[in-house]
C-alpha positions as CSV (number, residue, x, y, z in Angstrom):
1,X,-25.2,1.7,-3.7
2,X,-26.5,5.6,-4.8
3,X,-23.5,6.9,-2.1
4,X,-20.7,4.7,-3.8
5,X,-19.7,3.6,-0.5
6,X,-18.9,0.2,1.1
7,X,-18.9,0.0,5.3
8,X,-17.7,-2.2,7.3
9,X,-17.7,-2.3,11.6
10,X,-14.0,-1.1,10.8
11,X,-14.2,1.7,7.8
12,X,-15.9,3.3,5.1
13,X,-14.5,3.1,1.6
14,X,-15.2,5.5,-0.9
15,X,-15.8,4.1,-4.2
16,X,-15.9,5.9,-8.2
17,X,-18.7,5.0,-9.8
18,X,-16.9,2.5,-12.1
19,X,-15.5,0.9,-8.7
20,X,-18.8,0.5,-7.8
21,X,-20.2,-1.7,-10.8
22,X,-17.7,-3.7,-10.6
23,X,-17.9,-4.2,-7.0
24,X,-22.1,-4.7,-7.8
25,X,-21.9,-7.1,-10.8
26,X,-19.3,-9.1,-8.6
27,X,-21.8,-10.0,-5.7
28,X,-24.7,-10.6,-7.4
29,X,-23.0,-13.2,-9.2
30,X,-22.9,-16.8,-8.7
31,X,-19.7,-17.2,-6.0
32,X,-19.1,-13.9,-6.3
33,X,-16.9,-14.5,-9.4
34,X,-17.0,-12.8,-12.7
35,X,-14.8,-12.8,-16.3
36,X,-13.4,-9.5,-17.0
37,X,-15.2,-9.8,-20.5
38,X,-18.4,-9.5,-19.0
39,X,-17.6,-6.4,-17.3
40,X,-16.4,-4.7,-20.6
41,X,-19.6,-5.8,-22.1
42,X,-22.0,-4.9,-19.5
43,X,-20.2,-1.9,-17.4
44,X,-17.9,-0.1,-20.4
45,X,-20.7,-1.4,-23.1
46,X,-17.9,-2.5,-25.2
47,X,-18.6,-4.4,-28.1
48,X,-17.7,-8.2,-28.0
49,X,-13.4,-9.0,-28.4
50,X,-12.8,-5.4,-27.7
51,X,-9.0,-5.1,-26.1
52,X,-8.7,-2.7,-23.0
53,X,-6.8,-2.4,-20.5
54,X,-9.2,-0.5,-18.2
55,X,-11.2,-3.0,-17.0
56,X,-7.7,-4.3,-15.3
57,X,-6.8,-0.5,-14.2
58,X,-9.9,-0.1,-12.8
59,X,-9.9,-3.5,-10.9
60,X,-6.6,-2.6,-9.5
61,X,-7.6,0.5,-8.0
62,X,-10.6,-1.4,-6.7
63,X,-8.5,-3.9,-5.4
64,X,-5.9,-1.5,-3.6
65,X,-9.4,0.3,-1.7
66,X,-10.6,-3.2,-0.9
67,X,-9.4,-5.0,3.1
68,X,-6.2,-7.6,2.1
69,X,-7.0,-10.6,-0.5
70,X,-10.8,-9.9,-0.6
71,X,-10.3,-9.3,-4.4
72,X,-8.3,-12.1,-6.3
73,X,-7.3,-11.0,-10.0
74,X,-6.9,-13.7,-12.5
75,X,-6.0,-13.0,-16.2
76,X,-9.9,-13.4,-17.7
77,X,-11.5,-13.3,-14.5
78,X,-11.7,-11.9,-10.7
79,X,-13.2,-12.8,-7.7
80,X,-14.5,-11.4,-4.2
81,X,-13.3,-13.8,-0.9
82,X,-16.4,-12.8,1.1
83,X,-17.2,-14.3,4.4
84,X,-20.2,-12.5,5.5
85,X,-22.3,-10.1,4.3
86,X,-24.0,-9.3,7.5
């Protein structure tokens, strides 16, 4: 977590801090599964009903560093296809 980093047997992938909350708050949720709202409120500390747009940019950015469909984007909410976490 402190190195921003996610490894695999395959790669290493370098994430921004930002990147890496996200990536956090998504699997210690329950199914790995989390509304976008939440992440305003508890990584950007936005106030409640704020409109941004960069919870999407940054989930985007997150999602092009992350291996093929392991991050589904939905219009509230996203979610991490994860297999195995050993």
């Amino acid at each position: 977590e402190k190195l921003h980093t996610i490894n695999s047997q395959e790669s290493s992938i370098k994430l921004t801090a930002k990147e890496n909350n996200i990536f956090k708050s998504m699997l210690l949720s329950t199914e790995f599964r989390i509304e976008k709202e939440f992440l305003l409120k508890n990584v950007w500390k936005y106030h409640e009903n704020t409109e941004s747009s960069t919870v999407d940019t940054h989930l985007y950015r997150l999602k092009a560093k992350l291996p093929d469909n392991m991050l589904e984007l939905k219009s509230n909410s996203c979610h991490l296809n994860i297999i195995s976490l050993d």
